[in-house]
C-alpha positions as CSV (number, residue, x, y, z in Angstrom):
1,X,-70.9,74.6,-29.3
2,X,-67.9,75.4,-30.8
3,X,-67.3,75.0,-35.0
4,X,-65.8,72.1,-35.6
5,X,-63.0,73.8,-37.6
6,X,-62.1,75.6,-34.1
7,X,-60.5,72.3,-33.2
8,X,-57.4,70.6,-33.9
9,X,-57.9,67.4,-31.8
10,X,-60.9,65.5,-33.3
11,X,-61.8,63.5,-30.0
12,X,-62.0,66.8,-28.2
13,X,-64.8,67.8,-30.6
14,X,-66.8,64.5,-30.1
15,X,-66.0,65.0,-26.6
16,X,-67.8,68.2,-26.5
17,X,-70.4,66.7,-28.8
18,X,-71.5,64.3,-26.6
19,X,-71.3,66.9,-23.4
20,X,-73.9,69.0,-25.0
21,X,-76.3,66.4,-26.1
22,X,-76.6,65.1,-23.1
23,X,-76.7,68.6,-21.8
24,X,-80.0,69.0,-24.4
25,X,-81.5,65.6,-23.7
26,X,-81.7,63.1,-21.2
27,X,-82.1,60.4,-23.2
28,X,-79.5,61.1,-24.9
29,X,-76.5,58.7,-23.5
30,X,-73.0,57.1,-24.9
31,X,-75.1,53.5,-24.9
32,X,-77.2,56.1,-27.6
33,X,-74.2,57.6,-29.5
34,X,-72.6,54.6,-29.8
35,X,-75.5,52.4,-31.2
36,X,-75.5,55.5,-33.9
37,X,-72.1,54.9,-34.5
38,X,-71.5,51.8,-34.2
39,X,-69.1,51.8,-31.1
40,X,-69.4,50.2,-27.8
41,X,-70.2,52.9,-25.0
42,X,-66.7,51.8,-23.6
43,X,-64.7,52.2,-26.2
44,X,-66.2,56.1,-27.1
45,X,-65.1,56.9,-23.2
46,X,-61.8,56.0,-24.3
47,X,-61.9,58.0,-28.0
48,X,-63.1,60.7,-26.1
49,X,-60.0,60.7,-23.2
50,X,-57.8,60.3,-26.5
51,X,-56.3,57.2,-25.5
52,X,-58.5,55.2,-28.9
53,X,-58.7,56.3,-32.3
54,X,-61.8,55.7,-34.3
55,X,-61.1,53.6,-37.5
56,X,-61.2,55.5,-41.0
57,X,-63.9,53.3,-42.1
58,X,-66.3,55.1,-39.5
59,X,-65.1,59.0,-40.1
60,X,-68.3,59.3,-42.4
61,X,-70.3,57.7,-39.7
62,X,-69.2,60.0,-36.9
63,X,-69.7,62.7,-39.3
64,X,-73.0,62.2,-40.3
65,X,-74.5,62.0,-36.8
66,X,-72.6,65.2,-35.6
67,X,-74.8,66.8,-38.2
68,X,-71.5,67.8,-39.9
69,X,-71.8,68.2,-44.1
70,X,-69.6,70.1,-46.7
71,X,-66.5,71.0,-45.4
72,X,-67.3,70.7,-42.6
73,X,-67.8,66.9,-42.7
74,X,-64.1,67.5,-45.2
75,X,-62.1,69.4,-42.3
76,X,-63.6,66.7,-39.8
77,X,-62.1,63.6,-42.0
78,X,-58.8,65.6,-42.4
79,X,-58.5,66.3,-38.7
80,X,-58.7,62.3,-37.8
81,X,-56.2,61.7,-40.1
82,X,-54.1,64.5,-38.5
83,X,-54.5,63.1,-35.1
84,X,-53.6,59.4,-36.6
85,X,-50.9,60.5,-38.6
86,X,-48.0,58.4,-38.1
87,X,-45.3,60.2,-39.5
88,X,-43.9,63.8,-39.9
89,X,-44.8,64.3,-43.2
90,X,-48.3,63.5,-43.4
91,X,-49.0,65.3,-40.0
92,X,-47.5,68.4,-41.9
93,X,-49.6,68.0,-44.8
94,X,-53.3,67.5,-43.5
95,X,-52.2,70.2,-40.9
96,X,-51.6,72.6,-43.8
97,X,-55.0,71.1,-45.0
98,X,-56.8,72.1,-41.9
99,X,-55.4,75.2,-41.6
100,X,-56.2,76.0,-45.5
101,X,-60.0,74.9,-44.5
102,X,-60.7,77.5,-41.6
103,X,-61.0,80.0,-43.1
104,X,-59.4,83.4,-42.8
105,X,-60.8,84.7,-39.2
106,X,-60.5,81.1,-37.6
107,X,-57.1,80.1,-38.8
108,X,-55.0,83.5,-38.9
109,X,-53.5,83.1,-35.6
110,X,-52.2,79.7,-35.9
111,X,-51.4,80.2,-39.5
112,X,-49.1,82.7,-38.8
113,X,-47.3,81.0,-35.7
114,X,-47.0,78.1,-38.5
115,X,-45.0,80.2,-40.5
116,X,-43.1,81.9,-38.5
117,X,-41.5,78.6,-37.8
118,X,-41.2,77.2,-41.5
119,X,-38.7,79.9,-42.6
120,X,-35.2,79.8,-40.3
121,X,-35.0,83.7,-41.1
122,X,-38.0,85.0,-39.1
123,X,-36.0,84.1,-35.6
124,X,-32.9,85.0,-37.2
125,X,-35.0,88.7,-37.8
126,X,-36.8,88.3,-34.7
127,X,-33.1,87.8,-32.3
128,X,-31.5,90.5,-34.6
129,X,-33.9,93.4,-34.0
130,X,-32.7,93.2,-30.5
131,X,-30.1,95.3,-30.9
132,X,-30.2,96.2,-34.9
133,X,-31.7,99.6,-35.1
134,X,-33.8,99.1,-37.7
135,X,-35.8,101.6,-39.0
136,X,-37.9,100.1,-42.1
137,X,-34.9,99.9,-44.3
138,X,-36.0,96.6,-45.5
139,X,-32.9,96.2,-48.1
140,X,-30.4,96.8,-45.4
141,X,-32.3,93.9,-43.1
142,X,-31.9,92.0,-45.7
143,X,-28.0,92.7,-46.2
144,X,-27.8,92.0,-42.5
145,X,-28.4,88.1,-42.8
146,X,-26.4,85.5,-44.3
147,X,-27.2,84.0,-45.9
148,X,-28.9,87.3,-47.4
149,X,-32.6,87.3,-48.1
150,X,-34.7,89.2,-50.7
151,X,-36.3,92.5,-49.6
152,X,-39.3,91.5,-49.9
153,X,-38.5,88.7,-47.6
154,X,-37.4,90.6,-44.9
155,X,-40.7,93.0,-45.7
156,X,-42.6,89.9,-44.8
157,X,-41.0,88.6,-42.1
158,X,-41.4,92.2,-40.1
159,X,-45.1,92.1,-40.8
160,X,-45.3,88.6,-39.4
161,X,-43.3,89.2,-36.4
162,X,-45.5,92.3,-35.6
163,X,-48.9,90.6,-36.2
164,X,-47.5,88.0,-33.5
165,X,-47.4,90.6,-31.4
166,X,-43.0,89.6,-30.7
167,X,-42.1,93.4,-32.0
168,X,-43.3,97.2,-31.4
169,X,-42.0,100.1,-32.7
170,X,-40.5,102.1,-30.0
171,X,-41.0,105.7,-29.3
172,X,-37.2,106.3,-30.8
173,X,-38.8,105.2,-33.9
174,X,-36.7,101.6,-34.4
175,X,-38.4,97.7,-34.2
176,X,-37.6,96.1,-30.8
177,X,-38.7,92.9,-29.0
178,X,-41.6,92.3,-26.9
179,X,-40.1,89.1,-25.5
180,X,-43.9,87.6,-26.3
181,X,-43.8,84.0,-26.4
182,X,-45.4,81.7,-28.9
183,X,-47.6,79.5,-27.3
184,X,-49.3,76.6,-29.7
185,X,-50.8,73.4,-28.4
186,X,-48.5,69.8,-28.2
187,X,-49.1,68.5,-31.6
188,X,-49.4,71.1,-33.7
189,X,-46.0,72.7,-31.5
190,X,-44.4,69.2,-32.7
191,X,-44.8,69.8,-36.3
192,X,-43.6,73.4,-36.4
193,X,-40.7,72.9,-34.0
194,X,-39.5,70.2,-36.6
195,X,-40.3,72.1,-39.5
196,X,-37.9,75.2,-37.7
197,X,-35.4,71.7,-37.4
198,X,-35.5,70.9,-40.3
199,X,-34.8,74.4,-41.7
200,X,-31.9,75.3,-39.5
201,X,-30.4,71.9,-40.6
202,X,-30.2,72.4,-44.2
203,X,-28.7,75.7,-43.2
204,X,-25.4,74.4,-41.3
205,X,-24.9,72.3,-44.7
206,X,-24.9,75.3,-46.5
207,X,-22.7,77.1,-43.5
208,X,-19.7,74.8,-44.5
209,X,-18.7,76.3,-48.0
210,X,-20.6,79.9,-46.6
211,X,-18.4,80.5,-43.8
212,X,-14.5,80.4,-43.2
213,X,-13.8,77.5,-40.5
214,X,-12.4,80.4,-38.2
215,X,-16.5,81.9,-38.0
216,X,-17.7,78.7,-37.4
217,X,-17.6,75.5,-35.2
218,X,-19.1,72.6,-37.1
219,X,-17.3,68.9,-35.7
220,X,-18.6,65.6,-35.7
221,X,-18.1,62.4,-33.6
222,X,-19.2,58.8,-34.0
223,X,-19.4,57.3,-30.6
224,X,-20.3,53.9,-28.5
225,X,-22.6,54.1,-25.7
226,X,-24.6,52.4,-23.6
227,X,-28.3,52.8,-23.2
228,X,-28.5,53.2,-19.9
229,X,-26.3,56.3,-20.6
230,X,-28.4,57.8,-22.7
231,X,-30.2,59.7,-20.0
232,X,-27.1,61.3,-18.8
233,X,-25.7,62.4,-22.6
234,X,-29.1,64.0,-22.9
235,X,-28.3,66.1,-19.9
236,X,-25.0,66.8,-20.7
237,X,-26.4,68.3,-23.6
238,X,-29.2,69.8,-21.9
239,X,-26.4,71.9,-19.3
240,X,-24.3,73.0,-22.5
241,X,-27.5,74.8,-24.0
242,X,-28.3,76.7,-20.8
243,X,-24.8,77.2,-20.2
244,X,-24.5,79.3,-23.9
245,X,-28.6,80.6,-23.5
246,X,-27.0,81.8,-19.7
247,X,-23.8,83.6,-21.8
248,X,-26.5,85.0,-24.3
249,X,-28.9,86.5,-21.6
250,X,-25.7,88.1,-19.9
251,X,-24.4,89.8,-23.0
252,X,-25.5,93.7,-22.7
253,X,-24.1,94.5,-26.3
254,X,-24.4,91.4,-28.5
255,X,-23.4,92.4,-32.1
256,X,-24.0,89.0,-34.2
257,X,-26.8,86.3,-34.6
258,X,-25.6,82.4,-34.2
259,X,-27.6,79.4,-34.6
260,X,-26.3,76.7,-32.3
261,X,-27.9,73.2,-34.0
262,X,-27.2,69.8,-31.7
263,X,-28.0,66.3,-33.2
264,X,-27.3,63.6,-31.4
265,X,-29.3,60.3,-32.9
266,X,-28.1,56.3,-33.6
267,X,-26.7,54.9,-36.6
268,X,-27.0,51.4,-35.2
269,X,-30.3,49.3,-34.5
């Protein structure tokens, strides 16, 4: 069976727990798991098809009979908290936790998809080198963005983007795209894809006073709606984004890198 630090969904790992006991041992049964951790055989069916949570008061429990000790009993206590977490900010920080207890062989894939996503200039890198001829002049990346990032920054972000496997060097010597995709599972997709949100926002605040109004388009409008119309804004908004991703595909000699942020939330109960 797999480590237990090889998962990022606790009930997956009981799941698989229980699979292989019974695999072991006939006896071995959920009316038997449960009376050793004090769960009705019911209940564990639904833990283990993730529709229940197991209470915090029974993480030790669980622990100790899946033999797990050390840190591996730690990572198992911070991955039900993961799973439980509520809100954005504590699903970001016992992520970081799990990923910091993995180890560096287990964890260097996901860590680095994590971080290509907490830092808006490794897509702005990423986009650019697809038709910036760079050729390891890291100050002159650098220049290239604006806002402009340190050297070393842009050092970084090139050995990140490679090590994901989204840029080769070509035979004519300069960085291009791979058009590899990141591919992460749902929750742990979640927290990066806001942490990327969250970045990109706190860049259009800065875009105001960085940009003249004539580079950018930055507008705001409070509205009233329905709720029934919601499901028709959001594809409103949904056409406009192919729309510009259909103009962005069709360009054969783009020149510039935009980021296109769209909010759309309530401001009344």
């Amino acid at each position: 069976m797999k480590s237990v630090k090889e998962y990022l969904e606790y009930r997956d790992f009981l799941r698989d727990f229980y699979t292989e006991n019974k695999k072991e041992s006939k006896f071995y049964s959920l009316r038997y798991m449960g009376s050793k951790v004090s769960v009705d055989p019911s209940h564990l069916v639904k833990i283990f098809q993730r529709q229940r949570h197991i209470g915090n008061s029974l993480i030790d429990t669980f622990a100790d009979h899946c033999g797990l000790s050390g840190t591996d009993a730690e990572y198992f206590a911070n991955l039900v908290r993961f799973n439980k977490a509520k809100s954005d900010r504590d699903s970001r920080m016992y992520f970081e936790k799990l990923l910091a207890m993995k180890g560096p062989g287990a964890r260097s894939l996901e860590k680095k998809q994590y971080d290509y996503y907490t830092q808006w200039y490794h897509s702005a890198i990423l986009t650019l080198l697809d038709f910036y001829p760079f050729r390891n002049d890291y100050a002159a990346l650098a220049n290239q963005l604006n806002p402009k990032i340190s050297e070393a920054k842009a050092r970084k972000s090139v050995a990140l983007l490679q090590k994901l496997g989204l840029i080769r060097r070509s035979a004519q010597g300069t960085w291009e795209l791979t058009h590899k995709i990141i591919t992460t599972g749902d929750h742990y997709r979640s927290i990066a894809v806001k942490t990327f949100q969250e970045e990109t926002i706190r860049l259009a605040l800065g875009a105001l006073d960085r940009h003249p109004p004539e580079k950018r388009n930055i507008s705001t409008v409070t509205i009233t709606i329905k709720e029934k119309d919601l499901d028709r804004i959001n594809e409103l908004i949904a056409q406009f984004r192919e729309s510009l991703l259909q103009i962005a595909h069709d360009e054969i000699a783009p020149d510039k890198v935009y980021q296109l942020n769209i909010q759309f939330f309530p401001l009344t109960q």
